[in-house]
Backbone as CSV, one residue per row, in Angstrom:
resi,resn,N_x,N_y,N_z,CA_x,CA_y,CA_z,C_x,C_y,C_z
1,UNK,-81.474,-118.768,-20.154,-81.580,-117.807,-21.252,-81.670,-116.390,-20.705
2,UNK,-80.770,-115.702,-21.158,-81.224,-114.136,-21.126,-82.395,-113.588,-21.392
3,UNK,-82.926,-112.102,-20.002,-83.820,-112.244,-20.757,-84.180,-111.030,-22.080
4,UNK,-83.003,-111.115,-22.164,-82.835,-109.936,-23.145,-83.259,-110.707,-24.407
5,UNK,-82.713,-112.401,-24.948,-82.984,-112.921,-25.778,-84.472,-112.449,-26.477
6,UNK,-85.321,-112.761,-25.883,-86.360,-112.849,-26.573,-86.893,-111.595,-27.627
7,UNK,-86.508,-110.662,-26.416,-85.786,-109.363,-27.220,-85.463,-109.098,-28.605
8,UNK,-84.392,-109.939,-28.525,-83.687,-109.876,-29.554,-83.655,-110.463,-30.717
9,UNK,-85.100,-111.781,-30.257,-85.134,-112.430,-31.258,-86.596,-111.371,-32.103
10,UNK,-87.310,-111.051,-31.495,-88.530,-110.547,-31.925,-88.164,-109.429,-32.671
11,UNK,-87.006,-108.362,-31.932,-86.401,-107.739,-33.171,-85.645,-107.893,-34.575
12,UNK,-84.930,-109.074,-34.194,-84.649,-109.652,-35.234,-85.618,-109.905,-36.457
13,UNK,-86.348,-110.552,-36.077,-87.807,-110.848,-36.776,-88.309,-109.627,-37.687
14,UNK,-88.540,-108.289,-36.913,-89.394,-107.251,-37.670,-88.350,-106.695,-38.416
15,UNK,-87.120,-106.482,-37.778,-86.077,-105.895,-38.573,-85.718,-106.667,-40.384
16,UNK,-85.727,-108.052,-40.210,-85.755,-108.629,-41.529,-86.960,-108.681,-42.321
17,UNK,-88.022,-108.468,-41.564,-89.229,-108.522,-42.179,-89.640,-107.215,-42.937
18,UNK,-88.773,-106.185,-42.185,-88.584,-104.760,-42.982,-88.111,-104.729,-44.260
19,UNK,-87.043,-105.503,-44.334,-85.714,-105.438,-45.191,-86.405,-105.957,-45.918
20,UNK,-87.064,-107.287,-46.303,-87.355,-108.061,-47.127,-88.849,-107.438,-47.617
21,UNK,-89.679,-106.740,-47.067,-90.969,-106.333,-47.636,-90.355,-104.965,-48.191
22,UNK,-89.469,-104.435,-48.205,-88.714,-103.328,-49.160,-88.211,-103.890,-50.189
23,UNK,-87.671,-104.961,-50.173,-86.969,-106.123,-51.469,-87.695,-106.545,-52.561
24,UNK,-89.101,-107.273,-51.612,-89.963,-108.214,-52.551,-91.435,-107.721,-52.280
25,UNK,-91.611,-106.846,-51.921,-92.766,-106.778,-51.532,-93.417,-107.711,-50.400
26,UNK,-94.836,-107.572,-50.205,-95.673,-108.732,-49.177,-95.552,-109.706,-49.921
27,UNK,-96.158,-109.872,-50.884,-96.501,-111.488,-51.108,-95.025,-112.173,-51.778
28,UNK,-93.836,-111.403,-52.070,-92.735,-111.645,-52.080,-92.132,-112.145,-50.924
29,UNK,-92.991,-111.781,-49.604,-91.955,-112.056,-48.787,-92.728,-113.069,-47.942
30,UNK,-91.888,-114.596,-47.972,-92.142,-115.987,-47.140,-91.830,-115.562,-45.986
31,UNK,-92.820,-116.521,-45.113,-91.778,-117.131,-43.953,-90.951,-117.164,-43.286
32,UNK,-90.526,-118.490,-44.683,-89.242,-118.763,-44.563,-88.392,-118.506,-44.843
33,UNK,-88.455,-117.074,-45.854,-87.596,-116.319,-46.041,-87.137,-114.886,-44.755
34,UNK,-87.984,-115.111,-44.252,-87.797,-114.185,-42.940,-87.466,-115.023,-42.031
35,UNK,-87.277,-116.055,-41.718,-86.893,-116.633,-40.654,-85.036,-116.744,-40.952
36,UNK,-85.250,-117.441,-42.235,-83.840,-117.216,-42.888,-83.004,-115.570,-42.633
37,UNK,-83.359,-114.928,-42.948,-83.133,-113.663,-42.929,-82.425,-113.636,-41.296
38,UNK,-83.417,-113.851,-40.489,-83.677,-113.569,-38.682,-82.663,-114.242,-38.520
39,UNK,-82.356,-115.460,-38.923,-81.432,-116.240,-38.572,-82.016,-117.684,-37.030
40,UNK,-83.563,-117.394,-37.222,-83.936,-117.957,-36.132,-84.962,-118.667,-37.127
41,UNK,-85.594,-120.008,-35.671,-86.624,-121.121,-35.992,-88.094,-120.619,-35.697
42,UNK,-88.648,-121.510,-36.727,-89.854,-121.272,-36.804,-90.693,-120.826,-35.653
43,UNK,-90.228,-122.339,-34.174,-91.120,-122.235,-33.102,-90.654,-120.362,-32.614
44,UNK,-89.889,-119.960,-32.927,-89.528,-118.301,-32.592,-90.476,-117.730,-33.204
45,UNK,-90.603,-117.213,-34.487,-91.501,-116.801,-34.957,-92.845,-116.368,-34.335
46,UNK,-93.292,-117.951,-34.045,-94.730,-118.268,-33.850,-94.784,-117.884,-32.406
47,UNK,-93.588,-117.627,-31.564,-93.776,-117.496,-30.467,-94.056,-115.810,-30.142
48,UNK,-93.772,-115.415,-31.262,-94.073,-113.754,-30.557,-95.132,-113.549,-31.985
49,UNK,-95.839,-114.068,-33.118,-96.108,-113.714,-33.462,-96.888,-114.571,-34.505
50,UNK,-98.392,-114.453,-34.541,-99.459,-115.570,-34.793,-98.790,-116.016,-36.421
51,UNK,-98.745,-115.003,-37.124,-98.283,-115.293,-38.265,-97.630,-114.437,-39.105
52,UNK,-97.376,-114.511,-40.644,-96.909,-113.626,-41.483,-97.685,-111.969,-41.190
53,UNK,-98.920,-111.850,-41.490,-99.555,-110.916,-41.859,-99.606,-109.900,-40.182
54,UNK,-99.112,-110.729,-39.034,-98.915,-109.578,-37.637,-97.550,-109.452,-37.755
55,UNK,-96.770,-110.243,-38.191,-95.554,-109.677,-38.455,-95.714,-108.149,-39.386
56,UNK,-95.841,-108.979,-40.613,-95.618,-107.962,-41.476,-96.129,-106.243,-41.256
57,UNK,-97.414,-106.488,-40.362,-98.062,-105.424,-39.691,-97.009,-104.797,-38.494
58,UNK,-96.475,-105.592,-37.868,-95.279,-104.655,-36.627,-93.915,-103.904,-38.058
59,UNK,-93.411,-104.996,-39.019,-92.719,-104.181,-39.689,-92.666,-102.860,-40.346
60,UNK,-94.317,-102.875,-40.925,-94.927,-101.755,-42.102,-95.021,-100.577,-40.666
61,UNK,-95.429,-101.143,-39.698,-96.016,-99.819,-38.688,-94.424,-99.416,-38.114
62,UNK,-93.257,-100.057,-38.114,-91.748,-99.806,-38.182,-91.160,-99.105,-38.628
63,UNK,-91.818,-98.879,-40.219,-91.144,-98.579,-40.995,-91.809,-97.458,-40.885
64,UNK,-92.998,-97.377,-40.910,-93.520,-95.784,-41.282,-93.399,-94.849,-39.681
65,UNK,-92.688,-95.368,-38.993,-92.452,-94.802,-38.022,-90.969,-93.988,-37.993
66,UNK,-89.941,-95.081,-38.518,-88.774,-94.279,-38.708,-88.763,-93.376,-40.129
67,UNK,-89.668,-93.436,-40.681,-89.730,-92.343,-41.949,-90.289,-91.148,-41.843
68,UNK,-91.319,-91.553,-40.878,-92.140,-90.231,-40.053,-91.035,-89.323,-38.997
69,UNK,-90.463,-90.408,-38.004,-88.966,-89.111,-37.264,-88.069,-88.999,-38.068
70,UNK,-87.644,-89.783,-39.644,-86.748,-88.732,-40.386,-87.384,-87.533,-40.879
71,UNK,-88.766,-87.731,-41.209,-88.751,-86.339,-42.214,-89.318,-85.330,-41.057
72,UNK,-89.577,-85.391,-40.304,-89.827,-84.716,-38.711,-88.306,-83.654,-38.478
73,UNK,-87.437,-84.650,-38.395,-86.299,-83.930,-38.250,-85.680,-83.012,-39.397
74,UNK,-86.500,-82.862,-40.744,-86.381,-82.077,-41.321,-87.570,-80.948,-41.487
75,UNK,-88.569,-81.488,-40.918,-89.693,-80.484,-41.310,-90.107,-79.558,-40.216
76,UNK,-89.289,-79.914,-38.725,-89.285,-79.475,-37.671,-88.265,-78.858,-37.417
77,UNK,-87.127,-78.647,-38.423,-85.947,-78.143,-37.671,-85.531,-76.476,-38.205
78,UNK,-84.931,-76.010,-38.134,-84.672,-74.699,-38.539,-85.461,-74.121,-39.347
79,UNK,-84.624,-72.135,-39.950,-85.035,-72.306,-40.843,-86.326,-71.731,-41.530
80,UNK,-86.234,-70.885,-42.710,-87.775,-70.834,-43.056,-88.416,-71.949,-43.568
81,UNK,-89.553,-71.901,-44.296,-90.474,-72.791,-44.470,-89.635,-73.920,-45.642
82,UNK,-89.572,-72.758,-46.652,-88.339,-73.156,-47.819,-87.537,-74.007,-47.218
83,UNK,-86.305,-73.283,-46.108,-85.253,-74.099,-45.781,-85.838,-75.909,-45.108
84,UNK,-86.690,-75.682,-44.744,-87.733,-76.730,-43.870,-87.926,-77.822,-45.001
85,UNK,-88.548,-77.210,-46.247,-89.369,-78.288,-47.154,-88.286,-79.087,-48.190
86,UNK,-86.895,-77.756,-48.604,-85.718,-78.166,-49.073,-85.490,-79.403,-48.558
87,UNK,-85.042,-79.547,-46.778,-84.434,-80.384,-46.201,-84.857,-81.753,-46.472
88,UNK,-86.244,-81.968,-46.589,-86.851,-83.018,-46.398,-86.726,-83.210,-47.823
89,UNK,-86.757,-82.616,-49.072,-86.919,-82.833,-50.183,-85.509,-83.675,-50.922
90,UNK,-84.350,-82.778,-50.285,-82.793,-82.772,-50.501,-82.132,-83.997,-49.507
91,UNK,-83.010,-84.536,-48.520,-82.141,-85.577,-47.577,-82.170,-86.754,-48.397
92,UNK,-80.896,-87.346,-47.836,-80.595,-88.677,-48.794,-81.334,-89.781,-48.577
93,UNK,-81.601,-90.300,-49.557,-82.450,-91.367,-49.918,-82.115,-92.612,-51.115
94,UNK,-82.060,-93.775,-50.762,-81.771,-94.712,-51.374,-82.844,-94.761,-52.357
95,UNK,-82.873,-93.451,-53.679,-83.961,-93.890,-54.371,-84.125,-94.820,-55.744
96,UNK,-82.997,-95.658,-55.953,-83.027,-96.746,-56.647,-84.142,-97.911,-56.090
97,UNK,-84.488,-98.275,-54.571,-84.875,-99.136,-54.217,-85.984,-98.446,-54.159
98,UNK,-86.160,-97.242,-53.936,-87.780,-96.696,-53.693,-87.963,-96.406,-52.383
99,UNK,-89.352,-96.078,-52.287,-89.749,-96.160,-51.005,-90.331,-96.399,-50.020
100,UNK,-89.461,-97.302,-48.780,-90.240,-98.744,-48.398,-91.939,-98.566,-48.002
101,UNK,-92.363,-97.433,-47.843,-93.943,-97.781,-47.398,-94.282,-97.546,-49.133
102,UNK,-94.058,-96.420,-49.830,-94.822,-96.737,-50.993,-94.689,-97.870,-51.947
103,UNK,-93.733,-98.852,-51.571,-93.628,-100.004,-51.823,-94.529,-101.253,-51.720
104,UNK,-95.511,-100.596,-50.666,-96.072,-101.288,-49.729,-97.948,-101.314,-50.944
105,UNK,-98.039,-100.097,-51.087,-99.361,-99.516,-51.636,-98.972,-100.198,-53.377
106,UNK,-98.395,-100.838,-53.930,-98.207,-101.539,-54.960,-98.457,-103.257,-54.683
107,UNK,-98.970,-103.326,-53.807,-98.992,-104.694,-53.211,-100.769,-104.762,-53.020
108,UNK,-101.820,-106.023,-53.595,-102.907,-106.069,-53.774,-103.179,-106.547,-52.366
109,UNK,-102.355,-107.075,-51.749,-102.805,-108.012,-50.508,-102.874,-107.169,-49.093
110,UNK,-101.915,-106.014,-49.619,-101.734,-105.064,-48.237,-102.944,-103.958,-49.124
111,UNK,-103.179,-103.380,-49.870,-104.118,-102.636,-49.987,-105.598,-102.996,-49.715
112,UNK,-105.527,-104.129,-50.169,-107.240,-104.990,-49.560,-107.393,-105.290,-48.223
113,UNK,-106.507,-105.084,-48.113,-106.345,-105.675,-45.996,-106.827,-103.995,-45.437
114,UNK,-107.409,-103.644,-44.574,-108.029,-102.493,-43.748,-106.721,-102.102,-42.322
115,UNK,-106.566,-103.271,-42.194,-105.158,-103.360,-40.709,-103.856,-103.156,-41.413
116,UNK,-103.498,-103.840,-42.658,-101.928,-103.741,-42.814,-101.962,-102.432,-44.140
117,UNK,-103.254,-101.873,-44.639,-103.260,-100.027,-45.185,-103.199,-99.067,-44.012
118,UNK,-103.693,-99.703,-42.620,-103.658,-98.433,-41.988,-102.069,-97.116,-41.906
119,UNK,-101.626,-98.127,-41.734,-99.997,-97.438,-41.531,-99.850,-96.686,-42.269
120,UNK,-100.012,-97.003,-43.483,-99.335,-96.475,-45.337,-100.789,-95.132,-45.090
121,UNK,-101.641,-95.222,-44.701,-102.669,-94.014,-44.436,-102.102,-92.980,-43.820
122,UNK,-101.848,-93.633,-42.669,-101.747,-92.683,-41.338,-100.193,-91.771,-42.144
123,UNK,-99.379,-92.384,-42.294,-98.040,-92.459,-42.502,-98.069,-90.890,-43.784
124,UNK,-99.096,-91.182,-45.128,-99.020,-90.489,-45.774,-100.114,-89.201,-45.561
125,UNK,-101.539,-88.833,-44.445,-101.974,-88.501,-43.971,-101.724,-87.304,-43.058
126,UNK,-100.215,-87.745,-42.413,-99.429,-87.291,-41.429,-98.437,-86.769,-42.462
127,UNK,-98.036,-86.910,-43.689,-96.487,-85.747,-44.375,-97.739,-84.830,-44.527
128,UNK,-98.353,-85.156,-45.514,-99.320,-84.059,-46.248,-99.729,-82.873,-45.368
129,UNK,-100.266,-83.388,-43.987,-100.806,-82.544,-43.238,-99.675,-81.515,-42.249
130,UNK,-98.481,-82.537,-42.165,-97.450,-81.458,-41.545,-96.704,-80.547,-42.526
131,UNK,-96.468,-81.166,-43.692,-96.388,-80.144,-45.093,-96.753,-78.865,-44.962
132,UNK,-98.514,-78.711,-45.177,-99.397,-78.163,-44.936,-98.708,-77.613,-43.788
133,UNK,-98.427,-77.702,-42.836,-98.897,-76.824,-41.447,-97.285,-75.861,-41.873
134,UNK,-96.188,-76.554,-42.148,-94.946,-75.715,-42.379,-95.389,-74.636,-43.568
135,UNK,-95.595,-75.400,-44.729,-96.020,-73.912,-45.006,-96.990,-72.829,-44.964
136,UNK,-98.250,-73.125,-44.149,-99.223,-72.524,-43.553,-98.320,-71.080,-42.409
137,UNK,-97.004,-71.864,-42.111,-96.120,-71.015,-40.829,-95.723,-70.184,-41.692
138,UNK,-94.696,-70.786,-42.913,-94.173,-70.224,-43.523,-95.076,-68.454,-43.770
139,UNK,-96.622,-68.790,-44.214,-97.212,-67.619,-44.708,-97.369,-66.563,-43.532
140,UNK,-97.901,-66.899,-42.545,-97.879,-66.580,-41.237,-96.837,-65.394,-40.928
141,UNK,-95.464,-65.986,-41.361,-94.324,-65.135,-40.781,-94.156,-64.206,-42.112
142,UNK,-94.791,-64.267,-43.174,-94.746,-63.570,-44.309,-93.286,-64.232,-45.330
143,UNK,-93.263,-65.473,-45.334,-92.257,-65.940,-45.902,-92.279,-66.439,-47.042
144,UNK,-93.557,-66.434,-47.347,-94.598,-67.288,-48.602,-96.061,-66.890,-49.174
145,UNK,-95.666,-66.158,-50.260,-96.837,-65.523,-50.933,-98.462,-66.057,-50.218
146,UNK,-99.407,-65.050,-49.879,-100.750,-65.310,-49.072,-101.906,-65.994,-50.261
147,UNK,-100.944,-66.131,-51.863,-102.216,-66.609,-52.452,-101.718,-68.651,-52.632
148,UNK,-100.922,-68.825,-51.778,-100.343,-70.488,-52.464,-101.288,-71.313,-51.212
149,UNK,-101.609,-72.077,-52.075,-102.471,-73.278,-51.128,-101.675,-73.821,-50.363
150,UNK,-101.767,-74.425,-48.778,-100.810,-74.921,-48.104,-101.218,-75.969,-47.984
151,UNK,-102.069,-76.665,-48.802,-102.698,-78.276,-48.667,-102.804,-78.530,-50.142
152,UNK,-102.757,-78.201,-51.014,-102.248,-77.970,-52.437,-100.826,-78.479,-52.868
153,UNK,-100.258,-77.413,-52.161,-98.845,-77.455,-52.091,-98.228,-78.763,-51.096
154,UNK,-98.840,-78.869,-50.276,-98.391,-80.219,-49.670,-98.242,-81.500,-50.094
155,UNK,-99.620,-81.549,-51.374,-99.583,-82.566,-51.465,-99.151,-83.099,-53.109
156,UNK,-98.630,-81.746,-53.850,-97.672,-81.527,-54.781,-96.239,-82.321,-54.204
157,UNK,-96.134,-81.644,-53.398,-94.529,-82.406,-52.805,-94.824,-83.978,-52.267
158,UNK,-95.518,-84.272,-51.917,-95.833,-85.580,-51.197,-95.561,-86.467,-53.126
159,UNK,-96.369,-85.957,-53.639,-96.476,-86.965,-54.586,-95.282,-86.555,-55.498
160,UNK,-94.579,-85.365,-55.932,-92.875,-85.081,-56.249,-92.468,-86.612,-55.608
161,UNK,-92.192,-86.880,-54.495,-91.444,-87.557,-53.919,-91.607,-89.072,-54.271
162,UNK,-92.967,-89.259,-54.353,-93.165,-90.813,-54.566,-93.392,-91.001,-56.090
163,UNK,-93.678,-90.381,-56.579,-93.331,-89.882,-58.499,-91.761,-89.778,-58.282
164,UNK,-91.249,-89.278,-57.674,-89.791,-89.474,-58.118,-88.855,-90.951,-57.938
165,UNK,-89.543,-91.519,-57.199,-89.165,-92.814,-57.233,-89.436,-93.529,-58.090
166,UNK,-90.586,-93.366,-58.492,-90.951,-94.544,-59.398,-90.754,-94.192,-61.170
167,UNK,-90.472,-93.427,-61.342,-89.586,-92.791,-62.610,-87.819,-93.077,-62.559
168,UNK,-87.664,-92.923,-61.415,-86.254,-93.279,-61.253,-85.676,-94.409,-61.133
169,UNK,-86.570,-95.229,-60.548,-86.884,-96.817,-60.644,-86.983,-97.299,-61.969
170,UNK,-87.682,-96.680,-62.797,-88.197,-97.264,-64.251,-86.831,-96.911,-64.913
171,UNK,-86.168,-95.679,-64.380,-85.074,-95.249,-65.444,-83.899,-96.174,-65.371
172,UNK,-83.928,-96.709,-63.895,-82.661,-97.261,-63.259,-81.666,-96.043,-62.745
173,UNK,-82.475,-94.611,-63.135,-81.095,-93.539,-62.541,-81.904,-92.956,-61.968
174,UNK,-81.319,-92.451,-60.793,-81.734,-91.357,-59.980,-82.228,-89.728,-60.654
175,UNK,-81.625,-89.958,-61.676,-81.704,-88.881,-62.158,-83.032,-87.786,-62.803
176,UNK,-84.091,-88.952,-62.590,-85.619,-88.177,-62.975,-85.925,-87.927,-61.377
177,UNK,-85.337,-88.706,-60.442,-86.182,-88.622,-58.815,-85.316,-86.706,-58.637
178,UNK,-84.383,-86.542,-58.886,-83.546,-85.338,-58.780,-84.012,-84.097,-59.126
179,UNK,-84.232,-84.701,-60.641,-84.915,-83.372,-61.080,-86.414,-82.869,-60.973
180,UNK,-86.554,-83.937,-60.714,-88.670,-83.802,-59.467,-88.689,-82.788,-58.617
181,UNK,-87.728,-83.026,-57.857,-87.297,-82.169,-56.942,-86.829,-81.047,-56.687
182,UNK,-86.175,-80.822,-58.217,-85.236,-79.173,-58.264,-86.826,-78.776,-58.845
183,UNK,-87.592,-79.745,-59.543,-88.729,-78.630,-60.373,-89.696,-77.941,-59.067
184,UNK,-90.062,-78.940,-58.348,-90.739,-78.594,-57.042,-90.522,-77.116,-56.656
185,UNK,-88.999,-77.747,-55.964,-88.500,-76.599,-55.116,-88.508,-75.203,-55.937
186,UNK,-88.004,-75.203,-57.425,-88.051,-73.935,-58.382,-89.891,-73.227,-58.207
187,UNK,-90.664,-73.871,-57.980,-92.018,-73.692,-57.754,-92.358,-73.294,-56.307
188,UNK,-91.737,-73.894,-55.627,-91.795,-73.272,-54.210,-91.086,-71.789,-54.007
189,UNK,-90.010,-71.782,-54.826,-89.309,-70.436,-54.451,-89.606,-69.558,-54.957
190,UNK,-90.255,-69.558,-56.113,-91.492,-68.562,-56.729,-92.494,-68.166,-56.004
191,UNK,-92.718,-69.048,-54.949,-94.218,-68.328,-53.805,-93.161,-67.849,-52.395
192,UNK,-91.802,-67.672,-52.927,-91.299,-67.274,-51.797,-91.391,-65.609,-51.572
193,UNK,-91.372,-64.760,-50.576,-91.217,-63.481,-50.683,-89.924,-63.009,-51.133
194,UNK,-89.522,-61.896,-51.486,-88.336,-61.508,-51.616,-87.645,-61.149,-50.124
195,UNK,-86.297,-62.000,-50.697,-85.042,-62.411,-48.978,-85.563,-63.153,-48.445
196,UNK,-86.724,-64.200,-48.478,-86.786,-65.287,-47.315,-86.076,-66.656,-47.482
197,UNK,-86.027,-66.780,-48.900,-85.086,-68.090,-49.561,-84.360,-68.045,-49.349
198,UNK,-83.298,-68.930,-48.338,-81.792,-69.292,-48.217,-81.505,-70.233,-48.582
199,UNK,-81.724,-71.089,-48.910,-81.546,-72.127,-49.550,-81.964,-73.064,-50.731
200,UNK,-81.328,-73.682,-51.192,-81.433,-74.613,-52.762,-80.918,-73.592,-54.294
């Protein structure tokens, strides 16, 4: 055997275990529906991983990891504060399905658990507070009125975002998650100075 296999099977594993706790939620998601998924046997499973609930824990801490370097790469990249908070607000998002960690905080079994909330903590802990720090810069460089809360305002947009899912979800159209977002941003560009807005 390669020893890349094992590799590949253990990724296999978290990668479907992603997919499917975005689908059905935790207690939606078997087993044996992840093994199915993996395309691999049980004794695999068990071999890298005691059970459902350390799985499901490498997936959730997966997931909020690649959601944390997408919105990184928008909240870190160019740009005034505006252009910064736009990006992350305006990047594409599959928001019919929602969004896989706040998917997660609708689930009784992962919220009562202390190990499989940590992630969905840290995860939402960490936008709010880098929010906060972009537009804290933003004021700094004089780009954003000195009377707007930058932990206020952070966490206005944090919840825009996960309110926009779940309205858009209920609607079946994207179209309430959209306009969450133009209302936001119309509110953000009001604490903008005059000429620092380039964008939206």
């Amino acid at each position: 055997m390669s020893t890349q296999e094992p590799l590949r099977t253990q990724e296999r594993l978290v990668r479907s275990t992603q997919e499917l706790l975005w689908e059905r939620g935790y207690v939606g998601t078997s087993p044996k529906a992840i093994l199915e998924r993996a395309g691999v046997g049980q004794g695999s499973m068990y071999h890298h991983f005691s059970g459902k609930s350390e799985l499901a824990l490498a997936a959730i801490r997966r997931t909020a990891e690649e959601l944390k370097q997408g919105a990184e790469s928008c909240l870190g990249g160019p740009g005034t504060a505006y252009d910064r908070i736009a990006a992350y607000l305006l990047r594409e998002r599959r928001v019919l399905r929602g969004c896989p960690i706040g998917r997660m905080t609708q689930d009784r079994d992962v919220v009562r658990s202390a190990e499989l909330r940590q992630p969905l903590d840290e995860l939402f802990g960490w936008l709010q507070g880098r929010i906060a720090e972009v537009l804290a810069e933003g004021q700094r460089r004089g780009e954003l009125a000195a009377e707007l809360d930058p932990a206020a305002g952070a966490a206005a947009v944090a919840a825009v975002v996960q309110g926009g899912y779940v309205l858009a979800r209920a609607a079946d159209d994207p179209a309430p998650f959209d306009a969450a977002v133009q209302g936001v941003l119309a509110l953000l560009a009001a604490q903008c100075t005059p000429g620092t807005r380039t964008t939206g």
